[in-house]
Each structure stands twice: as C-alpha cells, then as structure tokens.
GULO-134449 format. One record per residue (C-alpha): residue number from 1; z negated, x negated, y negated; residue in three letters. Coordinates in Angstrom, 1 decimal, padded with zeros to 4 digits. Each point is the difference from the previous one (the first is absolute). Example, Ala and Ser with C-alpha at 12.3 -4.5 7.8 and 13.67 -1.06 7.14 Angstrom:
# GULO-134449
 keba      z      x      y baba
    1 -007.8 -012.3  004.5  ALA
    2  000.7 -001.4 -003.4  SER
This chain:
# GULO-134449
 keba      z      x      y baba
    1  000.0  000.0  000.0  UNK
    2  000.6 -001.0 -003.8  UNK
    3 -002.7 -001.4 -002.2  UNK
    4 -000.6  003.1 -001.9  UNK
    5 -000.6 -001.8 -003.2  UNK
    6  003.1 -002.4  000.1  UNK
    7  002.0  003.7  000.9  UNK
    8 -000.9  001.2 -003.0  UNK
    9  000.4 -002.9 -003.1  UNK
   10  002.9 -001.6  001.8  UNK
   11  001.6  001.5  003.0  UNK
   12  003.4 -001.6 -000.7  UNK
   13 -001.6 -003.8  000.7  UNK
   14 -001.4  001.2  003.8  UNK
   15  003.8  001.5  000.3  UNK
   16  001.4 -003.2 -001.0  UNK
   17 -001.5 -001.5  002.6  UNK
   18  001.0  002.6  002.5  UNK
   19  003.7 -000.2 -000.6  UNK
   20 -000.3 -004.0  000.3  UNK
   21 -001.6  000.6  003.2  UNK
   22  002.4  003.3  000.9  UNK
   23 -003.0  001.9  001.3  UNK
   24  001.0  003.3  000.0  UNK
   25 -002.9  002.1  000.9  UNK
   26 -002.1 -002.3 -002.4  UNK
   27  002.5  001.3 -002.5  UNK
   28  000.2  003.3  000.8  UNK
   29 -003.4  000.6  000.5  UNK
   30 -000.6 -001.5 -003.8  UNK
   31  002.3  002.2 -001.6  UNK
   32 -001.6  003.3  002.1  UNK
   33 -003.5 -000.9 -001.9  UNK
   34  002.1  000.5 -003.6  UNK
   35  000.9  003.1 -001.6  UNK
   36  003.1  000.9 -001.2  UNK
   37 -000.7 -001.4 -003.4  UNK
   38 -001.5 -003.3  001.2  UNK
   39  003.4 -000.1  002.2  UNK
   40  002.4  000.1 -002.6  UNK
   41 -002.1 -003.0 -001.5  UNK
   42 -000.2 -001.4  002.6  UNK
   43  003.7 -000.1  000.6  UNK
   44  000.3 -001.0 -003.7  UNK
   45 -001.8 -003.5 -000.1  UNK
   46  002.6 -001.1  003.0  UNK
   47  002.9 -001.7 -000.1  UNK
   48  003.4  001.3  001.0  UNK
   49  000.3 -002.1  002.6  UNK
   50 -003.6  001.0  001.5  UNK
   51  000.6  003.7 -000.1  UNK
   52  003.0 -000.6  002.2  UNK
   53 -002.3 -002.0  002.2  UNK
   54 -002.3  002.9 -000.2  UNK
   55  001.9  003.1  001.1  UNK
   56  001.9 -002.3  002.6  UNK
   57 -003.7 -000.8  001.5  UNK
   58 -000.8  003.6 -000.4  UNK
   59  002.6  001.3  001.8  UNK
   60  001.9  002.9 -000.7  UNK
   61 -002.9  003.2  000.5  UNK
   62 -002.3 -002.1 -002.2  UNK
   63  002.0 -001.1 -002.2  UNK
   64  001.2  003.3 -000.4  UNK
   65 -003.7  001.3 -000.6  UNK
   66 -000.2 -002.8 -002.8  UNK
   67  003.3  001.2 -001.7  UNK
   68 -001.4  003.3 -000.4  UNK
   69 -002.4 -001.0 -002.2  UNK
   70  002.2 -002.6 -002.7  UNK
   71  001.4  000.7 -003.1  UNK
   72  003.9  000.4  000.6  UNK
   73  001.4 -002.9 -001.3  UNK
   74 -002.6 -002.3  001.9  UNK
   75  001.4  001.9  003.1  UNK
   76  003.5 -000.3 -001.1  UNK
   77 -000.3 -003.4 -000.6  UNK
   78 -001.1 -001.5  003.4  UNK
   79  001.7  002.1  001.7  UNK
   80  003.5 -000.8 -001.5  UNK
   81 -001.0 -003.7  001.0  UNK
   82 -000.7  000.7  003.9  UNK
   83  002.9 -000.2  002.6  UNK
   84  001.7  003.3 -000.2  UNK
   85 -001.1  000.9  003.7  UNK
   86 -003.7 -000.3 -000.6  UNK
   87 -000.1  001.7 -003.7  UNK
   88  001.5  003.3  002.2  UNK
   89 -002.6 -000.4  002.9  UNK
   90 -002.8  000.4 -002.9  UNK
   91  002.1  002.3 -002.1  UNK
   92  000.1  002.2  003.3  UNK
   93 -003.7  000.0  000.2  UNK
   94 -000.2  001.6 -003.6  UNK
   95  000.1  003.3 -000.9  UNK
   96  003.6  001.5 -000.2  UNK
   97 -001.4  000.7 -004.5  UNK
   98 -001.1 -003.4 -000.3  UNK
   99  002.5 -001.8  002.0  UNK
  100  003.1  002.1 -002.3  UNK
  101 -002.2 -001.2 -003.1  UNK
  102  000.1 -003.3  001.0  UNK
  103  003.7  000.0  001.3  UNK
  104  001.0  001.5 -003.5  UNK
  105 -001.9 -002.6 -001.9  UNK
  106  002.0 -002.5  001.9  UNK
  107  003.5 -001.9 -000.7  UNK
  108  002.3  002.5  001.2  UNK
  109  001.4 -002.8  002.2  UNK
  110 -003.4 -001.1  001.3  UNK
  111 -001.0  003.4  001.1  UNK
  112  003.6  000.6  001.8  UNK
  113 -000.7 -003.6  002.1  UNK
  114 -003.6  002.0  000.9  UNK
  115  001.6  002.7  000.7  UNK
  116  002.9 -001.3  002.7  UNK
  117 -003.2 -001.4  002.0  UNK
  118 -002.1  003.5  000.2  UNK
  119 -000.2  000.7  003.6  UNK
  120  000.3  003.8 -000.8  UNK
  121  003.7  001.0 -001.1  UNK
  122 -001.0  003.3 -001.3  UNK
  123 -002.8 -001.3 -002.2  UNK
  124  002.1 -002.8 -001.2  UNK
  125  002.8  002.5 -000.7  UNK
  126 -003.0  002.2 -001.7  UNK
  127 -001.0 -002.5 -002.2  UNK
  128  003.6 -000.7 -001.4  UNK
  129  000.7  003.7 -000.7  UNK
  130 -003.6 -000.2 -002.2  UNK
  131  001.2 -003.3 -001.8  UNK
  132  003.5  001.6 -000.8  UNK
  133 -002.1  002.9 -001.8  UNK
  134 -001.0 -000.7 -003.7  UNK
  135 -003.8 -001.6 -000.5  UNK
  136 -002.2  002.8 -000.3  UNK
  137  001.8  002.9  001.1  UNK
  138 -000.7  002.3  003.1  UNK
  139  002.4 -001.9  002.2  UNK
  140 -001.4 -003.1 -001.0  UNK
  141 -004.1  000.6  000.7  UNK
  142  000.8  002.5  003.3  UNK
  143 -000.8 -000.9  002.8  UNK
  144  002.0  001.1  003.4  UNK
  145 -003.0  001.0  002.3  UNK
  146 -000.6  003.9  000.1  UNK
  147 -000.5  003.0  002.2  UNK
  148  003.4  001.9  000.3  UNK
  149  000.4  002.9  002.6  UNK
  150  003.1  003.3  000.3  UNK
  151 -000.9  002.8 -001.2  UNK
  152  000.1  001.3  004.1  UNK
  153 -002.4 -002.1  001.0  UNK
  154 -003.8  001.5  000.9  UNK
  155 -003.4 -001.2 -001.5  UNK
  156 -001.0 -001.0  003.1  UNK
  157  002.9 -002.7  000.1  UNK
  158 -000.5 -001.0 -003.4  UNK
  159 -004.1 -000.8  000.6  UNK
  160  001.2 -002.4  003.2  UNK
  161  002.1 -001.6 -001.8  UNK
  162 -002.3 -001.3 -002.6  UNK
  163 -002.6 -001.0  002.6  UNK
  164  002.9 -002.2  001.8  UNK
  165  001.1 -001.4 -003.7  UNK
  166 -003.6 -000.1 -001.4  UNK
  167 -000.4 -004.3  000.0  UNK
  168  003.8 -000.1 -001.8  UNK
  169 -000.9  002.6 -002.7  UNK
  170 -004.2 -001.3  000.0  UNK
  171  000.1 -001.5 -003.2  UNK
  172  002.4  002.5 -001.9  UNK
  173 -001.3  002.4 -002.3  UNK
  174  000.6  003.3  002.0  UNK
  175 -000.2  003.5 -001.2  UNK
  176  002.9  001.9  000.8  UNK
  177  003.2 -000.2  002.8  UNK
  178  003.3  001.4 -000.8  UNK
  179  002.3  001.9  001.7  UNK
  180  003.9 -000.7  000.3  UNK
  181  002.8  001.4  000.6  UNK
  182  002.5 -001.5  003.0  UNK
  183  002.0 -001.8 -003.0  UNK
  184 -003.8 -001.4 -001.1  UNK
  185  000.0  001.7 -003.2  UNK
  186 -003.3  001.1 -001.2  UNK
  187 -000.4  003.6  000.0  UNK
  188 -003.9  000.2  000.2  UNK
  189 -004.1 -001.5  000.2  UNK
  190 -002.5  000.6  002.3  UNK
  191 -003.7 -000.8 -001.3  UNK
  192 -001.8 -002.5  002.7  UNK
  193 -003.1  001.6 -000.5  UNK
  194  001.3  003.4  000.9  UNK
  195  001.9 -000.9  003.1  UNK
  196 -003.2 -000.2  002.0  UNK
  197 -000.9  004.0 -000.7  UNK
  198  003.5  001.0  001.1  UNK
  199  000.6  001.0  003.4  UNK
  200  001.5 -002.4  002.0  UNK
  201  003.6  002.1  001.1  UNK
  202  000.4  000.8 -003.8  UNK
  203  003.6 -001.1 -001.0  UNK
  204  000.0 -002.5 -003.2  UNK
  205  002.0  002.0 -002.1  UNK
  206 -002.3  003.2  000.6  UNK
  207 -002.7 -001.8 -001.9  UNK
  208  001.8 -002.9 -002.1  UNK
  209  000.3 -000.1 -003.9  UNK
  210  003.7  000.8 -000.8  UNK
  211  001.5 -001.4 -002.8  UNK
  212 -002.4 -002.9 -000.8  UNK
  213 -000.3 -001.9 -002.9  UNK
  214  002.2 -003.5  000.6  UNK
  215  001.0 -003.2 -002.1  UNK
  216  003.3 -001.6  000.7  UNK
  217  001.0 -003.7  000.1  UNK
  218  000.8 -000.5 -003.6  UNK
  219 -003.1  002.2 -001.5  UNK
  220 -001.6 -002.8 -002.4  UNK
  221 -003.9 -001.6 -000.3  UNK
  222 -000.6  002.3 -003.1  UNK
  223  000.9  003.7  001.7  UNK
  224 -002.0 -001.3  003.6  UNK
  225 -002.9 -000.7 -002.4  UNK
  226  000.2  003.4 -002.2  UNK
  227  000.6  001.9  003.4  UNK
  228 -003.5 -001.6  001.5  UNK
  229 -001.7  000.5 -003.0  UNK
  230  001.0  003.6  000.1  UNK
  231 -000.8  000.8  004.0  UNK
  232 -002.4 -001.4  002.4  UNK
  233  002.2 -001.3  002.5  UNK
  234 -000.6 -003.3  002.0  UNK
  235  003.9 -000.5  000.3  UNK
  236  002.9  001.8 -000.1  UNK
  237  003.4  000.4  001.6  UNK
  238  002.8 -002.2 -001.0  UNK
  239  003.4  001.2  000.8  UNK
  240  004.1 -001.5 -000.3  UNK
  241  002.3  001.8 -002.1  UNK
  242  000.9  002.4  002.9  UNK
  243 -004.1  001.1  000.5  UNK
  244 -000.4 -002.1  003.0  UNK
  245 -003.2 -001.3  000.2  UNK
  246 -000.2 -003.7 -000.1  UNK
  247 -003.9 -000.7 -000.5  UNK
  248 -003.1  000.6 -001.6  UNK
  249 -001.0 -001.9 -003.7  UNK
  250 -004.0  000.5 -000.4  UNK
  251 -002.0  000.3 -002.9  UNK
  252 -002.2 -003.2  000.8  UNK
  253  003.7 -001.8 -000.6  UNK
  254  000.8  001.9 -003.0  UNK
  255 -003.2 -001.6 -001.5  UNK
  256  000.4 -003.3  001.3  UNK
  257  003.6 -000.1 -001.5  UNK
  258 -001.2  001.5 -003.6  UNK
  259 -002.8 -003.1  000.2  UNK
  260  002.6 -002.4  000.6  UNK
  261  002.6  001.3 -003.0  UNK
  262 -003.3  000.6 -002.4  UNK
  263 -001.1 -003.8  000.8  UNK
  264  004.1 -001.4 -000.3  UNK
  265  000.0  002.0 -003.6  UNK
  266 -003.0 -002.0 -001.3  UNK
  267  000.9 -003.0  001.3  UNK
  268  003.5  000.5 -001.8  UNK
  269 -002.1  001.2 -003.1  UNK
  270 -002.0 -003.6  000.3  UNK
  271  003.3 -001.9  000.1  UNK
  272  000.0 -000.6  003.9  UNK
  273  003.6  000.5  001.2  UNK
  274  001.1  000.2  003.6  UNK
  275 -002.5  001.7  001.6  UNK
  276 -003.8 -000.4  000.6  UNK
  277 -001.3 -004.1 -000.7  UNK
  278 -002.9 -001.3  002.1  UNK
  279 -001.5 -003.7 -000.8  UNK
  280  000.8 -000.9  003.3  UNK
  281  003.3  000.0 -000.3  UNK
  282  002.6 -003.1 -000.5  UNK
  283 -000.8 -001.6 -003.6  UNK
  284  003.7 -000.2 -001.1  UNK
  285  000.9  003.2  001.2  UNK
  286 -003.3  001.4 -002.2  UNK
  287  000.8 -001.6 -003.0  UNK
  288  003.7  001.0  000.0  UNK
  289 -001.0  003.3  000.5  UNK
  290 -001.9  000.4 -003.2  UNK
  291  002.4 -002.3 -002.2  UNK
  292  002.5  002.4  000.9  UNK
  293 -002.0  002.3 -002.2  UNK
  294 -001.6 -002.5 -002.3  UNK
  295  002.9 -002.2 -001.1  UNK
  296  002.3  003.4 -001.6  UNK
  297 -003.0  000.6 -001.9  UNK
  298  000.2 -003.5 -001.9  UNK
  299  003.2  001.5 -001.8  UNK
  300 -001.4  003.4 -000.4  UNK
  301 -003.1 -001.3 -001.5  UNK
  302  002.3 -003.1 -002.3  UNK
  303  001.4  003.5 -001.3  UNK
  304 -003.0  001.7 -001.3  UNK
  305 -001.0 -003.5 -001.6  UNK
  306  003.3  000.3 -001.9  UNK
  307 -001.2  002.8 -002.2  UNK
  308 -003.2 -002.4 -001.1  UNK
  309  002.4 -002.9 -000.8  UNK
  310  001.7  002.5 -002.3  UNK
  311 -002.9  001.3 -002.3  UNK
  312 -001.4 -003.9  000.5  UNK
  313 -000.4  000.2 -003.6  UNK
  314 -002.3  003.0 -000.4  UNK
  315 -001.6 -001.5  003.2  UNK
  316 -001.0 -003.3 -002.4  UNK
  317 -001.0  002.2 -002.9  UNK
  318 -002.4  001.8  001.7  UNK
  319 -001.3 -001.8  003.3  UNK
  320 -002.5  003.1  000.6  UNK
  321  002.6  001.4  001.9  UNK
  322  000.4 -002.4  002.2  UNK
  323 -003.3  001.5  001.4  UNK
  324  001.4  003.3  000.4  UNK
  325  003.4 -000.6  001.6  UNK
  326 -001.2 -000.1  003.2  UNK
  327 -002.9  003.2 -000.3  UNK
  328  002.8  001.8 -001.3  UNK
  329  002.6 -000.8  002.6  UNK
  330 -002.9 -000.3  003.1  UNK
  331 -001.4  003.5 -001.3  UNK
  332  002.9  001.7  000.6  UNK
  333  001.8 -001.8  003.1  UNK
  334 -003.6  001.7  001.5  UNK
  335  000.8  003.1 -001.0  UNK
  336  003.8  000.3  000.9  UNK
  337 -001.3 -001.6  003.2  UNK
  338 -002.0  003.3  000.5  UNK
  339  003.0  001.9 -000.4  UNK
  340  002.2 -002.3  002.6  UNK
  341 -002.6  000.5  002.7  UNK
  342 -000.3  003.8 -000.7  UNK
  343  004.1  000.4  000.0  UNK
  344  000.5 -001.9  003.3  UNK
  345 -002.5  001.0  001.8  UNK
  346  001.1  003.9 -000.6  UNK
  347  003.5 -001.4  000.8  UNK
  348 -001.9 -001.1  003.5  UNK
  349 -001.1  003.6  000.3  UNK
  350  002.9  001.8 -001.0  UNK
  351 -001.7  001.6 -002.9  UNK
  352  002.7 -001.0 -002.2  UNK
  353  003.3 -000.8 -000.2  UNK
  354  002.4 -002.6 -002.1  UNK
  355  001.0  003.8 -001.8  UNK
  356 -003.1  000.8 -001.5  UNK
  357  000.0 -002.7 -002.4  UNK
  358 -000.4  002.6 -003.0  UNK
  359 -003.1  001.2  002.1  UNK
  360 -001.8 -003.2  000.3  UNK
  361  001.0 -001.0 -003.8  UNK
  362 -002.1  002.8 -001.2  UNK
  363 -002.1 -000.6  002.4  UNK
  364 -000.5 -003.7 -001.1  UNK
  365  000.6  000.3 -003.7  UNK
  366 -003.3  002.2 -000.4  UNK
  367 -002.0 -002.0  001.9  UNK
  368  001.4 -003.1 -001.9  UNK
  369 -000.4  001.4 -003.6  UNK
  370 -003.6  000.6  001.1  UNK
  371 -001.1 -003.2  000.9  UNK
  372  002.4 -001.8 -002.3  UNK
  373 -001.9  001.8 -003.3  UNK
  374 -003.5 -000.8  001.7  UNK
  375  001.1 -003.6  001.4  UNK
  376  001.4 -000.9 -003.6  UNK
  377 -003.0  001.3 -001.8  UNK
  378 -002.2 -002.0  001.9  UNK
  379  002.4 -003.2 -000.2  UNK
  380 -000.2  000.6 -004.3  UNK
  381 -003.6  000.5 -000.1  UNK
  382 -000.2 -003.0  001.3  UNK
  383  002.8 -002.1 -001.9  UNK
  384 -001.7  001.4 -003.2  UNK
  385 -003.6 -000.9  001.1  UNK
  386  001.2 -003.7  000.8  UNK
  387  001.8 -001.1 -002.8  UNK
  388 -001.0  003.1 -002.6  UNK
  389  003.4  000.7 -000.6  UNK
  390  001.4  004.0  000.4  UNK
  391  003.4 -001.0 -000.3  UNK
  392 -000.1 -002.6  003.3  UNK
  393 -002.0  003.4  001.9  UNK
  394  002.4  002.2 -000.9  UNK
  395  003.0 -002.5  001.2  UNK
  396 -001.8 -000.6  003.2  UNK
  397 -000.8  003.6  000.6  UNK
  398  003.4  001.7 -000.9  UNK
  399  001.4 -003.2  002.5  UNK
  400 -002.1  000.6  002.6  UNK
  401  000.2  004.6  000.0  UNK
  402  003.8 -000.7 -000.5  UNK
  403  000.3 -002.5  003.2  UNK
  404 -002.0  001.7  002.1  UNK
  405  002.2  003.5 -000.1  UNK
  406  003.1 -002.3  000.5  UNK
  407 -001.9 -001.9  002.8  UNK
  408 -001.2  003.3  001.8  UNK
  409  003.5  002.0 -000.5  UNK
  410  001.6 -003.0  001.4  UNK
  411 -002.1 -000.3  003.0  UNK
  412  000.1  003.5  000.7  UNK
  413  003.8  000.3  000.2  UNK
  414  001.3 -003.6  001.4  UNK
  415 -000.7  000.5  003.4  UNK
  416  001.7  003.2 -000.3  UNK
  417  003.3 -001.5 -000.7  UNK
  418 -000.6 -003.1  001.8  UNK
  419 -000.3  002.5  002.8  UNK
  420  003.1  002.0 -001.2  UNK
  421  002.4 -003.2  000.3  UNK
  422 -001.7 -001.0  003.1  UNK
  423 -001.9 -003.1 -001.0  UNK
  424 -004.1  000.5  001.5  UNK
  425 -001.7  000.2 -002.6  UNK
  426 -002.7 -001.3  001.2  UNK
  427  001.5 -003.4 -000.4  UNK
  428  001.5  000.4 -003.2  UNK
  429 -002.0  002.4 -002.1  UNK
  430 -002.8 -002.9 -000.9  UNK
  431  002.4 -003.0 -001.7  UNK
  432  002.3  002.5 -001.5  UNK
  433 -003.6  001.8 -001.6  UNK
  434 -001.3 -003.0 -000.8  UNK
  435  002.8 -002.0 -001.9  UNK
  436  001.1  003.4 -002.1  UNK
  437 -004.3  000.4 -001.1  UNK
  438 -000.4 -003.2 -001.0  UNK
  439  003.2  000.0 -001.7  UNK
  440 -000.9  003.1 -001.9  UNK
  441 -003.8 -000.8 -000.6  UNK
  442  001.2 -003.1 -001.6  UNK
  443  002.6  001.4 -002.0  UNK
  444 -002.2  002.7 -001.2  UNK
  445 -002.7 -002.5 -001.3  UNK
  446  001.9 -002.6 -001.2  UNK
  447  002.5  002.9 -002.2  UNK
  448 -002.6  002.0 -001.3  UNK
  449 -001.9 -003.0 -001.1  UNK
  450  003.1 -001.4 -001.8  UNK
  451 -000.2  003.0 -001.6  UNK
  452 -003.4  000.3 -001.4  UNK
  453  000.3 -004.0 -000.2  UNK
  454 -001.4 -000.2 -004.0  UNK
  455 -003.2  001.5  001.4  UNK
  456 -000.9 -001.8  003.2  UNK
C-alpha cells in the first residue's frame, strides 16, 4: 500500500517511480486512491512521454477508467501519440459519449487511423456517421444503444428482451423504449416504468405513445437545450430525414456539450484561440496559440495611440489628463464588456437573433445613458476635487457619460453582426470593442479639452 502522506503532497513522484519500474498494479492501485480531481493532476505534472508509459502499463480497461476522468485535450493528446491499435483497445473500453467526444476532439485523420483498428465494424461505422454530423447537434451527441421493438410485438417479449440486453444498455440513462415500424421509423414510446403493470400478452402498439416528440440529425445544441429545459425527459428520440430512428441524445450530454461551448466562449473572450489550453501542454504550441491573438492586437492598439499623438499638443498643455485617459477609456471597455457577455451569451441561448439589433440598441442605450450620467458625475467630482478646476470635471465627466453609451451600444450589437456574417463573436467582439473605446474615450477627452483649453 502507498504511504498515505506522500499520496497526498506528491503522488506524481511515487508514479514516477512506478513507470521506471513498469509496475502496473503499483500504478494502478496509486491512481485508484485519487479522485477524479487529484487524477487529472496527477496526469498533469507528467510528461508526454510518461503518460504514454502510463496507459500502456495500465492496459486498455484501466486506462480506460483513467480517461474517464481527464480533461479532453489531456485525453486527446496521449492518445493521438499511442499506436493506433492500442488507442482503439482503450477507446473501446470507453463509453460510446465519451469515446465520440474524444474522437471528435481529435485530428480528423488521427481518429480515422483509430477507427480502421476497432474490432467492432458497426461501432466504428457508428462513430463515423456521429463525426460527419455538426458539433453539437443531435446526430452528433446520440448515442446508438436503445430499446426498439414492432408495434406486433407483446409486453411479455419486450420485458425479456431487456433482461437478456440489460449489461449492454447498464450504464445508459433508460426511461422509455420505442416502437417501429418494419421500415424502422418511429411511430411511438413506451414508458419503462409502465411496462411492468401491463399484462404480459399486451401488444406494444395497444399501450405505446403515438406520435412522440423526436429530434432529427441536424436539430442544433441551442433547440436540444430549450426543448430540456422545457420537459423533463432523460433523452429523447433522434431520427434521419425519413423518421427512422437512428438513436437516442440525453440530457446529461446536452449539458456536457453546453459546458464545453460556454467554457470555449470565455476562453475565446480571454484571447485563447484553438480550443481549450492546459499548462501541460507543448510550450511552443502554447505560446503560439496566444500570440495568435496577442500579436493583431499590437496594431489595433498602435491605432488607438494614434489619436493621442494627434491632440499631443493639448496633451502637453494640460498633463492632468494624462491621468484620466486610461479611467476614461478602462471605465467604459468594463462597461461595453458587460454588454458583449450579455449579447453572446443570449446568442448561446437563442434569445436573440443577429435581427433584433434595434431591440438590443434600446435595450443598451438606456442602460448606458444611465450609468454614463452617474459614472461621469462621479469621474467630475472627482477631477474638480483634485485640481479645483470645474472646467477639467466637466471635460472628464461629459468624456466619460459620452464613451460609455458608445462603449455599451457597441458591445451590445457587435456580436450580433459578427454573428450575422459568420465570424464567432466570441473571438472577435473583445479587440474590435476594445480598440473603437479607447479610440473614442481618447478622442473625447483630448477634443473637448482642446476646446475649453484657455480654462484648464
């Protein structure tokens, strides 16, 4: 057994150890002692080549079990690095919704090699028809395993047959069968719970649910999430464009798949582009990743600076407002942020569309005017109070109340048409906000104080 005390400041020196040494069970039986949490960190603190070692030593059911419990791209990762053979033994140990996560996350071409070496045709051939669906849609989080019986068949047949299939369908969230025609279209539901007060030589389409309520392939994250929201389902029925049923999407995937776009947005927000970054991945790759974000920003920022080299006169005259500049421009980039989060994240819902642009500009507007007048007001007071001079308040605070409208209207209604020429505006809605506020906040200043320059 581990030293309970090592286990818990540094597991990942005794697992060291283990891999040099290629003791499995040691391995394993360290890793069964963490939690899910201390796994992934765990996992984290090795190198590449070490987790390779790892889930090699594990073998495929363990490693497997460990899999389960990592962040995606640590998954992906290692996985994309083992022999194509043994990455589809584990991958076959996974759950069908984890393994399609996984396989999606992947290089297409790296998850076609793990696919060619699945021992199962029909799940490889599954898992294809998934990845060939758009990210996020009903074909793409279904899974293939469900209870399907003709509408001639009895009760009696239908209970057998889920005790025979009842270690393939264990681990599936279960709550109704559905009934088929011979062509396997769906043409009705049967509750599980109320199969067992039926009589046995009852036909299934005596006591099925005609016309159920069904998703098809193509029906998109934001309608599977209003449609949960809206009934208490565990899953519902996905069918093809002809109603043939092809599988069941649940609502525990639903939620893991609105997790995983929520988290992408804010890392897009922060300026992290191409998917989720963990510290344990390659250097390069990480700083590459965030210079693709950083380095357009040098230009769009060179840009705003412009405007101060212009009015560098006034700028001279009056070095006070050097000290507001940045409250001005900061003051308001917070509050059109506000408005960017608020617009994409109702995009993410489906509240709004790229259409109701006049909507969310009176929307906006009246909630910028407001806080511009108080923000500016406050700004003044306190432009007056330090240097005792109305004129400097009143720049500052008309600056400030003017900027902030702009900065709140803007945010409200780029993402909109970002999202109306296609661009995610998740990426683009921060540099875009940022580089027209400061531009604006420092025109504002700098003009009106040019203006009331004899009294400053």
């Amino acid at each position: 057994m581990t030293d309970s005390t090592s286990l818990t400041e540094a597991p990942w020196e005794l697992l060291h150890d283990l891999i040099d040494r290629s003791d499995s069970a040691g391995a394993k039986d360290l890793i069964d002692q963490l939690g899910a949490d201390e796994q992934r960190r765990l996992f984290s603190r090795l190198e590449l080549e070490e987790r390779q070692a790892l889930l090699t030593l594990l073998g495929p059911e363990d490693a497997a079990a460990l899999l389960e419990h990592l962040v995606p791209q640590q998954a992906v990762e290692v996985l994309e690095e083992l022999a194509p053979d043994y990455s589809a033994d584990v991958m076959e140990e996974l759950s069908d919704e984890r393994s399609a996560e996984l396989l999606r996350e992947m290089d297409r071409e790296e998850s076609s090699a793990i696919l060619d070496e699945f021992d199962d045709v029909e799940d490889s051939e599954a898992f294809r028809r998934r990845l060939d669906c758009e990210s996020g849609s009903a074909g793409g989080l279904m899974v293939e395993m469900y209870h399907s019986f003709q509408a001639s068949e009895t009760i009696g047949a239908v209970l057998r047959s889920f005790g025979k299939e009842d270690d393939d369908f264990g681990d599936l969230e279960i709550q109704y069968a559905y009934a088929v025609d011979a062509d396997g279209r769906l043409i009705g539901v049967l509750p599980v719970r109320d199969l067992v007060r039926t009589p046995p030589r009852a036909r299934v389409n005596e006591v099925m649910i005609a016309n159920p309520l069904s998703v098809t392939l193509d029906t998109p994250l934001q309608e599977l999430r209003r449609i949960f929201d809206e009934k208490s389902f565990l899953g519902l029925p996905v069918v093809d464009a002809d109603g043939r049923l092809c599988g069941v999407v649940s609502r525990s995937a639903v939620r893991r798949a609105t997790t995983s776009e929520q988290t992408d947005a804010f890392l897009k927000l922060s300026g992290i582009i191409g998917g989720e970054e963990l510290r344990s991945m390659p250097f390069w790759s990480r700083c590459f990743r965030r210079l693709a974000w950083l380095g357009p920003n040098i230009l769009l920022n060179l840009l705003a600076a412009s405007v101060i080299a212009s009015f560098e006169g006034t700028l001279q005259a009056v070095i006070a407002l050097a000290v507001f500049l940045p409250i001005v421009s900061d003051m308001s980039g917070c509050a059109g942020n506000q408005a960017v989060a608020v617009s994409i994240r109702e995009l993410t819902l489906g509240v709004i569309k790229p259409l109701d642009f006049l909507r969310v500009a009176f929307k906006e507007g009246s909630v910028g005017i407001v806080n511009g007048i108080i923000l500016g007001i406050l700004l003044g007071i306190a432009a007056f109070l330090w240097k005792d001079n109305v004129y400097l308040g009143m720049v500052v605070a008309a600056a400030l109340g003017l900027n902030t409208v702009f900065s709140v209207l803007l945010g409200g209604l780029v993402p909109l048409g970002l999202k109306r020429f296609g661009i995610d505006p998740a990426l683009a809605s921060g540099p875009i906000l940022t580089t027209c506020t400061d531009m604006c906040g420092f025109f504002l200043v700098l003009s009106f104080a040019t203006v009331a320059l004899a009294h400053l």
